[in-house]
N, C-alpha and C positions, 0 to 999 in steps of 0.2 A: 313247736307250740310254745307259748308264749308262760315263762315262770317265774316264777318270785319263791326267794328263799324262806318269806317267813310262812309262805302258806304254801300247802303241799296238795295235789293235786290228787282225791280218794276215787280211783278208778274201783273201789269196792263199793263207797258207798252211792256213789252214782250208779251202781249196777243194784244197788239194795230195794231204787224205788221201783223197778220195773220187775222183778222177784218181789215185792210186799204191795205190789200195786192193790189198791183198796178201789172201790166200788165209784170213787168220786173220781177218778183218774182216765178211766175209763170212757167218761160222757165226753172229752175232749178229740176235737176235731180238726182243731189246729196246724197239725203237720201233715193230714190226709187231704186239705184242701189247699194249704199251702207248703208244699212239699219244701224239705230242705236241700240248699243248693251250698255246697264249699265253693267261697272265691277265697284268692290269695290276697289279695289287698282290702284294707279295712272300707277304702272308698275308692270310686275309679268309673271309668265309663265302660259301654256294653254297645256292639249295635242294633237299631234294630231295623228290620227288611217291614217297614210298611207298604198298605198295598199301592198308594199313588206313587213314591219314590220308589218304593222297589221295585213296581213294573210287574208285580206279581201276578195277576188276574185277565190282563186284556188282551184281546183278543188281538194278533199281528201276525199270523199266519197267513200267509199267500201262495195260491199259485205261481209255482217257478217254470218260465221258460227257459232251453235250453239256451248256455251260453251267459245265461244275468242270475245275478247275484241272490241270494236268499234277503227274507227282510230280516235285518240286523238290528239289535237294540242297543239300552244299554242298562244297566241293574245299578239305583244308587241304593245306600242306606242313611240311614237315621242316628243319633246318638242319643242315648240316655245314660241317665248318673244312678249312682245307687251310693249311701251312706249307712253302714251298719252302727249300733250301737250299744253298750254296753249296758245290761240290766242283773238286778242283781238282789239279793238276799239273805239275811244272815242271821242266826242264829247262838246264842250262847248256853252252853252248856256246863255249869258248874258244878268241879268238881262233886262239893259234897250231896246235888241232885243225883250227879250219873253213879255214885255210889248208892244214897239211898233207892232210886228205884230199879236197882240193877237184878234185884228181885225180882220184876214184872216185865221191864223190857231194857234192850240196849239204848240208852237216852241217844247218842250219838246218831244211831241209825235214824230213829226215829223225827232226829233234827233236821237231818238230811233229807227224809221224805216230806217234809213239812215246807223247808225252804226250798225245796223243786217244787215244789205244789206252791208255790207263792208265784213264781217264775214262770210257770206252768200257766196258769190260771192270768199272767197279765200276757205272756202270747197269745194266748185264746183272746181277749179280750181285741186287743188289736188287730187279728185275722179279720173277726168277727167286723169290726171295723171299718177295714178294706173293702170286705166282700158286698157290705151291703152298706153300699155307697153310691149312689148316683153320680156324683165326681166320677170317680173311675167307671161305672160302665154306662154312665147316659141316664137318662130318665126312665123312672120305672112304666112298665107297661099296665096298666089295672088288670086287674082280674076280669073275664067277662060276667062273671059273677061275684057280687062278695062274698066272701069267705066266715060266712055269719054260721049261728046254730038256726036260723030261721032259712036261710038258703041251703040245708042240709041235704036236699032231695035234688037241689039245682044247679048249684056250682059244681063246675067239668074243671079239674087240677089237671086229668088228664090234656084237653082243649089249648087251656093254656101252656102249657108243656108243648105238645104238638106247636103254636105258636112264635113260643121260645125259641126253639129249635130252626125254624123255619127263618126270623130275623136274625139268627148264629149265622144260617147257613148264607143268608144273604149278603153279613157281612166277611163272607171270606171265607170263614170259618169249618171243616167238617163236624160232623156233629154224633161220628158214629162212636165216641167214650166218653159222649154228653153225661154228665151228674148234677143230681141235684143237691141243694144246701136250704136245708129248711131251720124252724127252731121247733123242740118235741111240741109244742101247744101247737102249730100248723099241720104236722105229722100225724098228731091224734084226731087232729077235727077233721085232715081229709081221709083217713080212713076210716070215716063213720060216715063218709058222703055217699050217699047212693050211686052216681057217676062213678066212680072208681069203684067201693064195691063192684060194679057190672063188669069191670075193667078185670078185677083180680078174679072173679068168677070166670071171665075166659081163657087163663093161664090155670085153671083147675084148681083154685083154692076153693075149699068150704064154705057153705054158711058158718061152720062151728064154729071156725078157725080165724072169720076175716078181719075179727078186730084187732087178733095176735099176732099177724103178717109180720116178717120182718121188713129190715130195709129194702132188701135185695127184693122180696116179692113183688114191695112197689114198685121197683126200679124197673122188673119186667115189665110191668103190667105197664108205667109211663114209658117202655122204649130207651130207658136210661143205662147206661154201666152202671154206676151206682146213686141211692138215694146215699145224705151223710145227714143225719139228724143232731144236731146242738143242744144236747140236755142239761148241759152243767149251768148251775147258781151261783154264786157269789155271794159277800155281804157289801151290801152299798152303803153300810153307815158310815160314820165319823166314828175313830178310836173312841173307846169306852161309852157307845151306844150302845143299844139293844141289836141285835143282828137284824137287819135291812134284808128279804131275798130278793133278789134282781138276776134275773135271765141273762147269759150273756149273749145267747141269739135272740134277737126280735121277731115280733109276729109279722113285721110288716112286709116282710118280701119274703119271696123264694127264690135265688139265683140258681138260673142253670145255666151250663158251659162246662169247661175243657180243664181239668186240673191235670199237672205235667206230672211229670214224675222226678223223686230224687234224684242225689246223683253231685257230678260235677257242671258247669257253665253249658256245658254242650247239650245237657238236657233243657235249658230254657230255651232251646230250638227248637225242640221236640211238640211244641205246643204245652199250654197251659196258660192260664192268665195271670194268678199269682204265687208267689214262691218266695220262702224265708231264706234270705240270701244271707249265711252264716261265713261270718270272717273264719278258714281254717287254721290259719298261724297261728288265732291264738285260744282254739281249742275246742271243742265239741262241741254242737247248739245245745246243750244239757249239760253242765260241768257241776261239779263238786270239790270245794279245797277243805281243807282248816288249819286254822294255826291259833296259836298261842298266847291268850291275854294272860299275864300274869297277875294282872293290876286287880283283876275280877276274879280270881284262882277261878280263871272258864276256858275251855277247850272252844273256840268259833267257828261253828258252821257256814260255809258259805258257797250260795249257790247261784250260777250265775253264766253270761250268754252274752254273745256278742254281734248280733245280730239286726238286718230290718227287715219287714213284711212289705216287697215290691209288685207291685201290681206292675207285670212286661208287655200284655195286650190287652186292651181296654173293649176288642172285638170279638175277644174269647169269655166273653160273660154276658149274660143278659137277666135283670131282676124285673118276676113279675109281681107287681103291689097286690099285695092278696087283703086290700081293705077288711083285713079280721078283727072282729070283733066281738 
């Protein structure tokens, strides 16, 4: 792993935010949709078996007469690049602060939750990014209904979904650990839709209970592994504005498809479409250092990742335009 003498590497307090996780931490979805992957080189190529070069899908099985030969192919692949990069956060803590409030809390720790949650919040940002992007998976498909408060009784999430699923499967794709990626405002409005009500009514949920559903209930009821809902906010101002709220999932799509699983290189075989490919040389996609300003009598917090968010098949996602409004 990669180190420098003036700053030291606090495997305690990178362990402090996941033990004092706070209620904001929480709403990120970040590394459940784009799973973390260790490569050893900070940049480098990858192959990949598409379905026209790789020979993957068609049909070339024949009838063998005895004596002649089987039909023979041959399997090429593809190359792509991936570039990780360094992002990062820091924090100062001076002395005469972490003494006076050392009354009410540890400053140090506290810096350290603060500047992972800076770190934190710009990976979500760029998942969020990838995901719902028609670059990466193509044009979005509309809703057959819009996704309005006036279409409440009309619009089928489920239909669409069903849909989804059905253009996954056509491009290649299985679709039996299909998920979805919604933002909470989509989440809430289609579980107020009549259509899905009927849906979560036939998996045995209540009337009492159908606005409280969790993810998972939806997931059943749409045929999915899992729903992933994007609740978390941001401020979108400029320094020393009034705090701006801004979503970092948008209304305007719902992506479904295949997220992979952690791991090392050999899991983005595994299927998945996108995945935070973390440089491991030099060090954990979540680190913690600090070292030493004298010049500021401040202890420096700093938190920080090396990492990029690679979208690996472009056939493993499909976004339906849920025209909300």
């Amino acid at each position: 792993m990669y180190s420098n003498t003036a700053a030291v590497f606090r495997a305690d307090l990178t362990g402090a935010l996941v033990e004092q996780a706070s209620a904001w931490e929480t709403n990120l979805i970040g590394t459940k949709v784009a799973p973390v992957i260790n490569v050893e080189a900070k940049t480098g190529l990858y192959p990949v078996f598409n379905l026209a070069a790789g020979n993957l899908l068609r049909n070339e099985v024949k009838a063998r007469a005895p004596y002649t030969a089987f039909p023979r192919g041959t399997r090429a692949f593809d190359q792509d690049t991936y570039a990780t990069q360094e992002y990062g956060y820091e924090e100062a803590v001076d002395d005469t602060i972490a003494k006076d409030m050392s009354r009410f809390f540890a400053a140090e720790q506290l810096s350290a939750k603060l500047a992972m949650r800076k770190v934190s919040l710009a990976h979500e940002v760029r998942v969020a990014t990838a995901l719902f992007n028609t670059t990466n998976f193509g044009s979005a498909t509309n809703s057959d209904t819009a996704y309005t408060i006036a279409n409440i009784a009309t619009f089928d999430v489920g239909l669409d979904v069903e849909k989804a699923l059905d253009r996954l499967r056509a491009d290649g794709e299985s679709t039996n650990d299909a998920v979805a990626v919604m933002s909470t405002n989509v989440f809430t409005r289609i579980k107020a839709s009549t259509k899905l009500q009927n849906r979560l009514r036939g998996i045995g949920v209540s009337n009492d209970t159908i606005l409280n559903v969790s993810e998972q209930a939806v997931a059943e009821a749409l045929g999915l592994k899992a729903v992933y809902v994007g609740r978390a906010y941001y401020d979108a101002s400029n320094e020393g504005q009034a705090y701006s709220s801004s979503a970092i999932w948008n209304n305007t799509y719902v992506w479904v498809g295949n997220v992979g699983s952690a791991g090392n290189v050999m899991n983005m075989f595994g299927g998945g479409a996108l995945f935070t490919l973390n440089w491991g040389q030099y060090g954990p996609p979540l680190a913690v250092e600090t070292y030493r300003d004298e010049k500021i009598t401040s202890d420096i917090v700093r938190s920080k990742q090396h990492v990029t968010e690679k979208v690996v098949n472009t056939n493993a996602g499909d976004l339906i335009a849920t025209q909300y409004s």
